[in-house]
Backbone as numpy.savetxt, mean C-alpha at the origin, in Angstrom:
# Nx Ny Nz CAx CAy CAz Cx Cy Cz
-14.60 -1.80 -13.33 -13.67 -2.54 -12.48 -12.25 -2.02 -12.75
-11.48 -1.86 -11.74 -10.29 -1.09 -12.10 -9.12 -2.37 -11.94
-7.76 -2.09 -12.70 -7.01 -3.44 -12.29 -6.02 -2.99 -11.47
-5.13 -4.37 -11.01 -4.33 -3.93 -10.04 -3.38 -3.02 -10.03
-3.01 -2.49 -11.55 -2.26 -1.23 -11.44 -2.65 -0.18 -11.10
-3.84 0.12 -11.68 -5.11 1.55 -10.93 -4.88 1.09 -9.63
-4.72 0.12 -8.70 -5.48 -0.07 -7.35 -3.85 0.45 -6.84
-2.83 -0.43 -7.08 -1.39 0.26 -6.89 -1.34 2.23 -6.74
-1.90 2.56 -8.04 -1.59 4.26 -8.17 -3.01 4.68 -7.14
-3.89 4.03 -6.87 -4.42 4.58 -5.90 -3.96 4.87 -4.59
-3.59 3.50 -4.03 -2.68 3.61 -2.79 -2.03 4.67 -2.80
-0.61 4.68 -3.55 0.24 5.52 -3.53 -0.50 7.01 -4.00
-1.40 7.72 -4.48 -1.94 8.87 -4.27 -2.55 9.14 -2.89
-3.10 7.69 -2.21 -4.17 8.23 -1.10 -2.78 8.26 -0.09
-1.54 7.89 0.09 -0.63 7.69 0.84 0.11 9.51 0.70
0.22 10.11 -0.65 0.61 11.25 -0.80 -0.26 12.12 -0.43
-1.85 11.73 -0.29 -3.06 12.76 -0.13 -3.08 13.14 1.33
-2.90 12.25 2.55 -2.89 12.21 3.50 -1.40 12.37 3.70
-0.45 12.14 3.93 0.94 12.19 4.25 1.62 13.49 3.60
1.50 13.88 2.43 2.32 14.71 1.61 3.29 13.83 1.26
3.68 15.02 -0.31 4.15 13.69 -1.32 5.91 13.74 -0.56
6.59 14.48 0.46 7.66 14.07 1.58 7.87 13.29 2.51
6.43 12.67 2.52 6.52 11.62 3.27 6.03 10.10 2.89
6.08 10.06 1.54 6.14 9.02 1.02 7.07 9.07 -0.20
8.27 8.38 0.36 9.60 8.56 -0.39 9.86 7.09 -0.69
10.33 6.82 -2.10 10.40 5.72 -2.47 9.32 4.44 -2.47
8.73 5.16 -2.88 7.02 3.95 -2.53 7.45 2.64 -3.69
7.03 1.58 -3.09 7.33 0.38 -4.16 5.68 -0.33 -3.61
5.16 -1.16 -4.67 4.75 -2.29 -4.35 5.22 -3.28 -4.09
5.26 -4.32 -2.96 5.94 -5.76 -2.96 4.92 -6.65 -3.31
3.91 -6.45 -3.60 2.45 -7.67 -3.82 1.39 -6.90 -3.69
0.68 -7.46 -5.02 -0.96 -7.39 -5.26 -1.80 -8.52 -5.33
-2.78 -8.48 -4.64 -3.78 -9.74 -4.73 -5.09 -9.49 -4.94
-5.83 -10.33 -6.19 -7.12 -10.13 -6.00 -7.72 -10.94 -5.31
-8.65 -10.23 -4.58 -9.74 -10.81 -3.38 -10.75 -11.34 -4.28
-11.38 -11.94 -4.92 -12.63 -12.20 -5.97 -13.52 -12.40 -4.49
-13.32 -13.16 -3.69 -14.51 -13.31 -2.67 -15.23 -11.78 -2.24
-14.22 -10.94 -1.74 -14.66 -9.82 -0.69 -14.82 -8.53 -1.82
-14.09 -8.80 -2.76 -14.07 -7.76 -4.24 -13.65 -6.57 -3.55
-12.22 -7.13 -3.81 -11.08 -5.81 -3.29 -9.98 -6.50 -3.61
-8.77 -5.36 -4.23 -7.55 -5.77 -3.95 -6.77 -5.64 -2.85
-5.66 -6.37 -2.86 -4.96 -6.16 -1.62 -3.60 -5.89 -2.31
-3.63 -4.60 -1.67 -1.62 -4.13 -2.01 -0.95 -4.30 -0.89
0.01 -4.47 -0.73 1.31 -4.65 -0.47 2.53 -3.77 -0.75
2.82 -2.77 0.44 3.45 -1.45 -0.44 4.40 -0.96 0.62
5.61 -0.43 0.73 6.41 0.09 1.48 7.07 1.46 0.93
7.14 2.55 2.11 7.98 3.76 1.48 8.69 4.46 2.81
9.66 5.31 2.54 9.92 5.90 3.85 9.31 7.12 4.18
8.85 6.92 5.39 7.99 8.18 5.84 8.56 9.61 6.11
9.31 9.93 5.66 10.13 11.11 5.50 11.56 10.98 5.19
11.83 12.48 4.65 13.57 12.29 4.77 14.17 12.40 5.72
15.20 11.85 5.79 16.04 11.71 6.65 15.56 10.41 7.47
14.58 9.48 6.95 13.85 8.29 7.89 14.59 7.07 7.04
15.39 6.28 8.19 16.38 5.13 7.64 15.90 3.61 7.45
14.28 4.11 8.16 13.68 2.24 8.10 12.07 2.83 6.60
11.98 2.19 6.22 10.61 1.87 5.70 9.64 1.24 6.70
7.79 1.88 6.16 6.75 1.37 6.92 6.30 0.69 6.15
5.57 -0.15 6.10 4.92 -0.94 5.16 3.32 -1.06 5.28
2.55 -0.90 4.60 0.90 -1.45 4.70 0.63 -2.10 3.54
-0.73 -2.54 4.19 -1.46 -3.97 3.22 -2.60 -3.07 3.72
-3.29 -2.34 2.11 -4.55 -1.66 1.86 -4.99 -2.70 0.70
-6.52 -2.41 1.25 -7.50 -3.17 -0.02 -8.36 -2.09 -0.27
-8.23 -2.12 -1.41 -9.06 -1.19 -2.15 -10.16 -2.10 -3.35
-11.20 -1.40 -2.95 -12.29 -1.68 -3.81 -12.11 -1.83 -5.30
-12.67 -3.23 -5.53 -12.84 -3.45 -7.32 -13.66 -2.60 -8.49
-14.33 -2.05 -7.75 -15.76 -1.15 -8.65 -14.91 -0.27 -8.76
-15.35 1.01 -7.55 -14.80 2.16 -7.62 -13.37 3.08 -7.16
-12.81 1.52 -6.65 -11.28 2.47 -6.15 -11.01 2.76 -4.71
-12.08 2.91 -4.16 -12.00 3.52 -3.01 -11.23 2.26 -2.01
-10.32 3.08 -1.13 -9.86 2.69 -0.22 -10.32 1.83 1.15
-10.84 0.83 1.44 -11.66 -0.13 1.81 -11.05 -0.19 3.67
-9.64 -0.32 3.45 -8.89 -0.59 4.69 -7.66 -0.37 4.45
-6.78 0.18 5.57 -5.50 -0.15 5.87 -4.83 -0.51 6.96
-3.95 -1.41 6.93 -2.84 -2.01 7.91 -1.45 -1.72 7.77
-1.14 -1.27 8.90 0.49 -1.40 8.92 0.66 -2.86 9.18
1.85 -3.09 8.58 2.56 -4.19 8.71 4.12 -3.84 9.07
4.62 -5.03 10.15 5.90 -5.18 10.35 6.81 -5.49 9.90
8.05 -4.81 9.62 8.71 -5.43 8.57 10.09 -6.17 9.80
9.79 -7.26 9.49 10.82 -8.27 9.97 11.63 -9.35 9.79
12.03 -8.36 8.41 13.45 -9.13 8.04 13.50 -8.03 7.14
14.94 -7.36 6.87 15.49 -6.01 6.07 14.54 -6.96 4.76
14.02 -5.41 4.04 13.49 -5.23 3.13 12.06 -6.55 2.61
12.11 -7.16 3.93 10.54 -8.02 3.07 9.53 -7.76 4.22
8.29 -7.55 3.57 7.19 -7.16 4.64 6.61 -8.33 4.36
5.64 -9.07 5.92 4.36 -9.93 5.45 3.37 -9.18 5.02
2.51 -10.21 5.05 1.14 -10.09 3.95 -0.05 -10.01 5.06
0.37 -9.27 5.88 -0.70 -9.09 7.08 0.42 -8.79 8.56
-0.48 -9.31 9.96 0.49 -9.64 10.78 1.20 -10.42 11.01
């Protein structure tokens, strides 16, 4: 079982694996949650998708409790400077 910091550095690798590590600039977590029902975490994560890009995107990925793997992702809207929800 991995914890929510492994599930955090997962995101942010599978975000650099697919994107390149230029287009995920300033990656933060804003929230982690464990799912115990569905057995997945849920991150909560924003970065800017390139340089010279003046807004941040934000997603809410759940990644698997066992092995890590990346389960789902959502963009989320960010609507209000600097706080994303926790879904739509």
């Amino acid at each position: 079982m991995i914890t929510g910091n492994d599930a955090a550095i997962k995101v942010r690798d599978y975000f650099e694996s697919v994107h390149g590590a230029n287009a995920v600039i300033g990656f933060m977590v804003l929230g982690m949650k464990k799912n115990v029902d569905e057995k997945h975490w849920d991150i909560t994560c924003t970065f800017f998708p390139g340089v010279g890009a003046r807004q941040r995107i934000g997603y809410l990925v759940k990644v698997d409790f066992e092995n890590g793997s990346i389960i789902e992702q959502e963009m989320v809207v960010q609507k209000e400077a600097g706080k994303l929800p926790e879904g739509n």
